[in-house]
KOLGUDO-284890 format. One line per 10 residues: for each residue x, y, z of N, C-alpha, C. Coordinates in steps of 0.02 Angstrom, whole numbers, plus 50000, padded with zeros to 5 digits. Layout:
X Y Z X Y Z X Y Z; ...;
REM end
This chain:
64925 54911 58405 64903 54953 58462 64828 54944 58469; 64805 54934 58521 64737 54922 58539 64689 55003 58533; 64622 54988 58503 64597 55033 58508 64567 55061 58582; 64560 55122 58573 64544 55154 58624 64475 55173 58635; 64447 55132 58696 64361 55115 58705 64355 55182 58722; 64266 55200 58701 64270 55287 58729 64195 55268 58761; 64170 55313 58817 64113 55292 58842 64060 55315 58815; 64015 55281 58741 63982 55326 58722 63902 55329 58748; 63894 55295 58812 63832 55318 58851 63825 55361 58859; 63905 55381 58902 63897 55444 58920 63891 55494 58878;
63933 55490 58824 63928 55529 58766 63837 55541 58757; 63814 55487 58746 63744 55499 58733 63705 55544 58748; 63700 55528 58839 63674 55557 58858 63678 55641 58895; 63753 55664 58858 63749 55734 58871 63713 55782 58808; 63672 55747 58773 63639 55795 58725 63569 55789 58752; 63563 55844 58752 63486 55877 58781 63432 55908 58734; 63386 55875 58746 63324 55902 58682 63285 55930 58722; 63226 55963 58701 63189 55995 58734 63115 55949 58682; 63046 55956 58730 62995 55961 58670 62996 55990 58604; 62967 55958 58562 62954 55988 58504 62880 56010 58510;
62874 56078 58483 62803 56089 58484 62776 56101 58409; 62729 56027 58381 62731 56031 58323 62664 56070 58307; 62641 56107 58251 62581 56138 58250 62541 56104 58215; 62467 56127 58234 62416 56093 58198 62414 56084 58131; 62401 56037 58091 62391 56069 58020 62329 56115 57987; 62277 56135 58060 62235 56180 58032 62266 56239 58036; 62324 56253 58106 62344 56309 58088 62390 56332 58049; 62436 56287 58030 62463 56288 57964 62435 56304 57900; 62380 56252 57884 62343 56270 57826 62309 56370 57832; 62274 56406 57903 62273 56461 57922 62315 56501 57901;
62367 56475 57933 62430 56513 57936 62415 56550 57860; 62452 56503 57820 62459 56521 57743 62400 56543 57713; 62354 56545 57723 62285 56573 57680 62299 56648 57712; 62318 56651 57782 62317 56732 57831 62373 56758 57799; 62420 56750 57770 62475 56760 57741 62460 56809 57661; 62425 56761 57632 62407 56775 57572 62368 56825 57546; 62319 56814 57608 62242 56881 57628 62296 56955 57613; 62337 56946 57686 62355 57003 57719 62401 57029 57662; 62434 56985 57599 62500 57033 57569 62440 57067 57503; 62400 57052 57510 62348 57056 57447 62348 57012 57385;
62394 56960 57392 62391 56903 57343 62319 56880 57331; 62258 56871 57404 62202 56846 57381 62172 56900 57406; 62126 56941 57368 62089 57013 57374 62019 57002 57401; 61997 57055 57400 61942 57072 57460 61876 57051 57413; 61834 56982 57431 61783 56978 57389 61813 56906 57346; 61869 56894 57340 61876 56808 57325 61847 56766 57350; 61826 56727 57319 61800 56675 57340 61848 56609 57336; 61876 56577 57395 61899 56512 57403 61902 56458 57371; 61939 56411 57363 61917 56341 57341 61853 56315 57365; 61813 56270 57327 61766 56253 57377 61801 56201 57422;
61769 56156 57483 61797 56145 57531 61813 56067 57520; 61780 56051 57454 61814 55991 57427 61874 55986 57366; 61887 56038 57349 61939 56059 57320 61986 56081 57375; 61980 56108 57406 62044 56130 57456 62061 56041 57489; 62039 56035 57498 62053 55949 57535 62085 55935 57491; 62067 55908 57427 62109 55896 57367 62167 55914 57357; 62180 55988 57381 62233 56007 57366 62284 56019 57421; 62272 56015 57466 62312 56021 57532 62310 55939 57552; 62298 55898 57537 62278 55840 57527 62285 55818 57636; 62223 55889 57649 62213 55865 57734 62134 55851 57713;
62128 55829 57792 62058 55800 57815 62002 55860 57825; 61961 55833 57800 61898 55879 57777 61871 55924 57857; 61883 55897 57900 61890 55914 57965 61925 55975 57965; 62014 55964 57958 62082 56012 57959 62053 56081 57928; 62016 56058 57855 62012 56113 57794 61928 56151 57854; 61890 56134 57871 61848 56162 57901 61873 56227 57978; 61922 56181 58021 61954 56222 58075 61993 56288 58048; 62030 56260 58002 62075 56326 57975 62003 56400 57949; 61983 56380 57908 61921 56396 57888 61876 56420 57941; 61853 56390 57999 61830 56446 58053 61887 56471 58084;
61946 56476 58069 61986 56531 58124 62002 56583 58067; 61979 56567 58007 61994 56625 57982 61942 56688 57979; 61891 56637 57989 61828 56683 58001 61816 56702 58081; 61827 56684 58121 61843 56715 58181 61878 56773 58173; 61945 56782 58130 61979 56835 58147 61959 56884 58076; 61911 56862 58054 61887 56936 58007 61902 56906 57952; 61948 56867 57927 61974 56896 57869 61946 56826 57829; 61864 56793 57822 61853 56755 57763 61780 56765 57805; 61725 56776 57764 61641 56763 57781 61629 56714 57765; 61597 56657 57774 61559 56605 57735 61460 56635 57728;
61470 56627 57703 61412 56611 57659 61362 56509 57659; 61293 56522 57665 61287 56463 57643 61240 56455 57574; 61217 56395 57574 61151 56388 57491 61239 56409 57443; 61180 56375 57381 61225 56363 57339 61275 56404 57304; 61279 56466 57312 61308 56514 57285 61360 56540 57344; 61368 56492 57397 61349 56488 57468 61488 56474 57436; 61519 56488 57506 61559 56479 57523 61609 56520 57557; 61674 56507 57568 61717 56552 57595 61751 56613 57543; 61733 56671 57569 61750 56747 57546 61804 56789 57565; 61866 56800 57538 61906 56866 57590 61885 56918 57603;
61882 56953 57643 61865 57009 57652 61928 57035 57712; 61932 57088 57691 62011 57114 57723 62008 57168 57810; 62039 57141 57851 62007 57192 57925 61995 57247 57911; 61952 57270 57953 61915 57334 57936 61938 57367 58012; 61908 57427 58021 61890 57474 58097 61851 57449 58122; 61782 57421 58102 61734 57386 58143 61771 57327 58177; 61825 57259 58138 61838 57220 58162 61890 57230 58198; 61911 57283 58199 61966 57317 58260 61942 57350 58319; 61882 57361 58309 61832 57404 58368 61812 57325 58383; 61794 57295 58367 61764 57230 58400 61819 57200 58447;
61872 57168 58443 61931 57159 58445 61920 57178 58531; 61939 57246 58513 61949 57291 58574 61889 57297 58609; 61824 57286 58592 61766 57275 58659 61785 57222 58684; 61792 57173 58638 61800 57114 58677 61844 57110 58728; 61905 57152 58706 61952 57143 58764 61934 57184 58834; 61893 57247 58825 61871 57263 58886 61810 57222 58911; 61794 57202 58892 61714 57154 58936 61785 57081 58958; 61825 57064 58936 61859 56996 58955 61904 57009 59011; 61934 57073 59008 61975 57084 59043 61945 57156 59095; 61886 57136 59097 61823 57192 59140 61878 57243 59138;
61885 57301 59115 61898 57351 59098 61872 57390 59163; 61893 57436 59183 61867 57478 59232 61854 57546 59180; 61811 57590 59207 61802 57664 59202 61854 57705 59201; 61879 57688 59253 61948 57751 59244 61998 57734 59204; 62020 57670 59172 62045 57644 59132 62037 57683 59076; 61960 57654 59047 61951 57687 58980 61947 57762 58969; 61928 57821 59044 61941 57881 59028 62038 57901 59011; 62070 57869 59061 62121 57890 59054 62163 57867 58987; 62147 57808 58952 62154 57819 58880 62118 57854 58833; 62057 57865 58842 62026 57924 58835 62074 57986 58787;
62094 58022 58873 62128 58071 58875 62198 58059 58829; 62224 58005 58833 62294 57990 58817 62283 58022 58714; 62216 57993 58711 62192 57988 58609 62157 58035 58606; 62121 58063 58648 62068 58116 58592 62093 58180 58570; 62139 58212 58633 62190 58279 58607 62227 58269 58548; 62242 58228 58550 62292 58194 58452 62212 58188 58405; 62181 58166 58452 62143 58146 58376 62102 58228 58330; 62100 58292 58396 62060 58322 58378 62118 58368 58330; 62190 58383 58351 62220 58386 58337 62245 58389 58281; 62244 58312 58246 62243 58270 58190 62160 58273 58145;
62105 58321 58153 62061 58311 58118 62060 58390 58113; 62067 58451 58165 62100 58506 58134 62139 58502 58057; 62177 58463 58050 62217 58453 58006 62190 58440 57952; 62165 58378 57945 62137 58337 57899 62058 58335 57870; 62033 58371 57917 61948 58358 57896 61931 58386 57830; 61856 58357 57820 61830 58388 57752 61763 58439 57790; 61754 58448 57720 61665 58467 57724 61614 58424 57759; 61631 58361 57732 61594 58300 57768 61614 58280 57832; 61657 58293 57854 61679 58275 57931 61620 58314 57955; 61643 58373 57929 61586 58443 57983 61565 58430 57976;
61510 58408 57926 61418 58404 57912 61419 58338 57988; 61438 58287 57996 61446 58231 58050 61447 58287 58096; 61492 58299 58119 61504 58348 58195 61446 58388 58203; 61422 58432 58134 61361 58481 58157 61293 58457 58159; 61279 58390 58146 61233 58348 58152 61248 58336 58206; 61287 58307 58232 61288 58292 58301 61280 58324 58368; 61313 58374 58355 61290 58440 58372 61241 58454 58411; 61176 58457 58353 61125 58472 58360 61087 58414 58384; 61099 58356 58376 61084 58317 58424 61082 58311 58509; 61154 58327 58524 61200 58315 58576 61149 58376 58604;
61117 58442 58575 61091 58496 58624 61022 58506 58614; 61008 58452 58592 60910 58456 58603 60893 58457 58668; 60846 58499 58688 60845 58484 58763 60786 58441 58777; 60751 58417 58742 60710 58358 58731 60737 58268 58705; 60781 58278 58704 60794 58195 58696 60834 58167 58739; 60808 58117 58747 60796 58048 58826 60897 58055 58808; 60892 58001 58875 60970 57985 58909 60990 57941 58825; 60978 57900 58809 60994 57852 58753 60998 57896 58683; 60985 57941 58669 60983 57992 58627 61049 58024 58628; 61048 58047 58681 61107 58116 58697 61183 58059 58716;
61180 58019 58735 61220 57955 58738 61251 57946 58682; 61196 57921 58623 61226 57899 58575 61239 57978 58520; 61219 58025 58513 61229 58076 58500 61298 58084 58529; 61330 58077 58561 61400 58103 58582 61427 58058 58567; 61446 57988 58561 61463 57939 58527 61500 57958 58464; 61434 57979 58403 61429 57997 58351 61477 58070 58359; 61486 58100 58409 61511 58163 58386 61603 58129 58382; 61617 58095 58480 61673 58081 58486 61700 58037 58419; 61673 57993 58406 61679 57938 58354 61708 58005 58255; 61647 58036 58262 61660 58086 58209 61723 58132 58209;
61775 58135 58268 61807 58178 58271 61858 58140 58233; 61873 58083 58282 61928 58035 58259 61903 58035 58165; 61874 57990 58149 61854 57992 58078 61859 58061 58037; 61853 58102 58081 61892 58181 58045 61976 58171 58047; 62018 58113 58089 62066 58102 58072 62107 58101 58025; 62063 58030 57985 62080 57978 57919 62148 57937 57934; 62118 57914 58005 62184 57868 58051 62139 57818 58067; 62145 57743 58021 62120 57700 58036 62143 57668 58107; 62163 57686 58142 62196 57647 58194 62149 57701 58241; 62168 57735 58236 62127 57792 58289 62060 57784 58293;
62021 57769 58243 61941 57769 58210 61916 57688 58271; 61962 57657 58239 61967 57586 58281 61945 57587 58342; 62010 57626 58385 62013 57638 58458 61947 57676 58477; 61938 57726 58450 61875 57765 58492 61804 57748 58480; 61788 57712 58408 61745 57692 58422 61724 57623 58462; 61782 57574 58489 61775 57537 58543 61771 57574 58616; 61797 57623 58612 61817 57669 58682 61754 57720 58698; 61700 57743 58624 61655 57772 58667 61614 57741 58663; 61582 57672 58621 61530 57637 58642 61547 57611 58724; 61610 57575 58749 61621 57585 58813 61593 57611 58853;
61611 57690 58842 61606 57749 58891 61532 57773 58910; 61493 57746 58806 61437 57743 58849 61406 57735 58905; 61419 57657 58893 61400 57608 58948 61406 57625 59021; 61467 57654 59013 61490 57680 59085 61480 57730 59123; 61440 57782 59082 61425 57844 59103 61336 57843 59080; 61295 57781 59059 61222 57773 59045 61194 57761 59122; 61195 57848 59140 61148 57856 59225 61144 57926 59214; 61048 57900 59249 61040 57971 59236 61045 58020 59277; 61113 57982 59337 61123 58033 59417 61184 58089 59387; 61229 58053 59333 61272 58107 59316 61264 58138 59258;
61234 58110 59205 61206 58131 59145 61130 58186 59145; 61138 58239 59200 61081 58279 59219 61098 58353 59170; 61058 58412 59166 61063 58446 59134 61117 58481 59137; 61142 58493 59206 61206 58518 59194 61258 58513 59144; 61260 58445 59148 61311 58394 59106 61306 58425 59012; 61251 58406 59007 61221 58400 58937 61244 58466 58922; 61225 58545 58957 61245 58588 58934 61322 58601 58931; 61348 58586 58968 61430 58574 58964 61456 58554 58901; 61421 58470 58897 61460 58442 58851 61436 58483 58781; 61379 58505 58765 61372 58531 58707 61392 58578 58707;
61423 58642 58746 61463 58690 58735 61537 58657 58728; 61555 58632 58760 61625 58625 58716 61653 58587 58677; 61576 58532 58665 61599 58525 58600 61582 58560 58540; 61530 58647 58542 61550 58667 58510 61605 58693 58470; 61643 58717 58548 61697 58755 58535 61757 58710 58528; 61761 58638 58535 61834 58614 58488 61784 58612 58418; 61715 58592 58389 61701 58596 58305 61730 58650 58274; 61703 58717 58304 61756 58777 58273 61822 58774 58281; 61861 58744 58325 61941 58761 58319 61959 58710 58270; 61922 58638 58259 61938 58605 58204 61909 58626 58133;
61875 58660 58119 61821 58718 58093 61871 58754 58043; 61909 58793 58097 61954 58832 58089 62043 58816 58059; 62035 58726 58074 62109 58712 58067 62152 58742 58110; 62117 58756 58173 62169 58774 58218 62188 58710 58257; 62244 58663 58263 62254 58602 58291 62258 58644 58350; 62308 58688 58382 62341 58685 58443 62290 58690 58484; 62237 58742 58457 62162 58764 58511 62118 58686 58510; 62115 58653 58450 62083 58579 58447 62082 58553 58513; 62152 58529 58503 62189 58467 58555 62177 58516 58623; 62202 58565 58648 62188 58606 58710 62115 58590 58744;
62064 58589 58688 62012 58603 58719 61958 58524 58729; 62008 58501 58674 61972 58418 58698 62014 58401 58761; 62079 58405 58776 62095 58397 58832 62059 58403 58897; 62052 58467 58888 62014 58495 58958 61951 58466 58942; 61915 58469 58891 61847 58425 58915 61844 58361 58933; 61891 58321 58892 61900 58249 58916 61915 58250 58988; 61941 58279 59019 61976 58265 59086 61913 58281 59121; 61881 58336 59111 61843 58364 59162 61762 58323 59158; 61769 58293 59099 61710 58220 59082 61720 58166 59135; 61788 58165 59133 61839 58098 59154 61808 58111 59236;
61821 58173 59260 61829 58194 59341 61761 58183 59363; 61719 58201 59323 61631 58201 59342 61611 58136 59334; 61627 58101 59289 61603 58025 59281 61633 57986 59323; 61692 57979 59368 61729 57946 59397 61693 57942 59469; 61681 58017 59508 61652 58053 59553 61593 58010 59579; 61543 57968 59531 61472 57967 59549 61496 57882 59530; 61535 57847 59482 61552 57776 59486 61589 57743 59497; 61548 57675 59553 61582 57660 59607 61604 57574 59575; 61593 57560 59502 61587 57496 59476 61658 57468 59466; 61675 57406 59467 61735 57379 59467 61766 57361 59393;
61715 57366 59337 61714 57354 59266 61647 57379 59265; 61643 57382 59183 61612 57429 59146 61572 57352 59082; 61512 57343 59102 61472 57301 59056 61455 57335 58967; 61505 57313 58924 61479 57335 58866 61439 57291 58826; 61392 57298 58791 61329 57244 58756 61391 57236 58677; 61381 57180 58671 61426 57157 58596 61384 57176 58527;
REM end
């Protein structure tokens, strides 16, 4: 019996591949060092192979071992160092490199004003909330320093600016919510920016804001969350309504 011819062109050509998308080997080599950082296998303050030993041992191009090596330092998690004592360091993300993170993303993605109040509003009632709860002695001593900053009636626009910064920023950090600490201190260096005029920032203002932020320090003071969160609410919003009122900007310029 004769065999039976089969068409295997056709056969062939009904299998369908797609691209392969192969990865760099710097980000590979990345990959696995970001891996290692993050489970705590390599701790905060190691110091690396030097960069002729890692070649050696990954047996890539002195080039590869350099790229991986600045993306890890791009994303926080290795310093270099130079001179002889000089190389690559772990050091593990912090709040600062999470507040960075997040400026960057509002200056890239021009962020508007009403944007950042209305997340604002969305975090600071939790956060005051959440520091009712949690604060120390040392939170307050921050808040009542600030305080007294925030109501000098002698210090310039850049003063009373960054004085409220320090208070908003202090509340969250009365948290002990690294994620929160993150967010607001990217969100009121922002807000600075966005509210640094001295058409809405007039005395009115100043006395406002330092009365109530007396009165959420005492309800967090007090460990009263529910009065906390209530009363940052209403001030945030009514910050939010006055600052919105007088700016007419399409994004909000923050300095890095």
């Amino acid at each position: 019996m004769a065999p039976v011819e089969t068409n295997s062109t056709s056969t062939r050509s009904s299998v369908l591949l797609t691209p392969v998308d192969v990865p760099k080997a710097s980000d590979v080599l990345a990959r696995e060092l970001r891996e290692r950082i993050l489970s705590g296998e390599l701790t905060e303050g190691t110091a690396l192979p030097a960069e002729r030993e890692l070649v050696k041992q990954t047996q890539m191009s002195r080039a590869t071992v350099r790229e991986a090596l600045r993306i890890l330092e791009v994303q926080n998690l290795v310093r270099v160092r130079a001179g002889r004592a000089g190389g690559a360091f772990v050091q593990r993300p912090t709040t600062k490199s999470m507040a960075n993170s997040v400026t960057l993303m509002i200056r890239g993605q021009k962020i508007k004003l009403a944007d950042l109040m209305e997340t604002r509003e969305a975090l600071e009632p939790f956060c005051a909330e959440s520091a009712a709860r949690k604060r120390t002695d040392d939170d307050l001593e921050l808040l009542d320093r600030a305080n007294e900053d925030i109501a000098d009636p002698d210090a310039d626009l850049s003063t009373f600016l960054q004085a409220n910064i320090d208070w908003h920023v202090g509340v969250a950090m009365a948290s002990h919510n690294e994620l929160l600490i993150g967010f607001m201190t990217a969100l009121s260096h922002a807000i600075y920016a966005g509210t640094e005029n001295p058409a809405f920032v007039d005395d009115n203002v100043r006395v406002v804001t330092a009365r109530a932020h007396r009165s959420i320090t005492i309800a967090i003071r007090s460990r009263d969350a529910d009065t906390a969160g209530r009363r940052m609410r209403r001030h945030v919003h009514s910050y939010a309504k006055a600052a919105l009122a007088v700016d007419k900007r399409e994004a909000i310029a923050v300095d890095d």
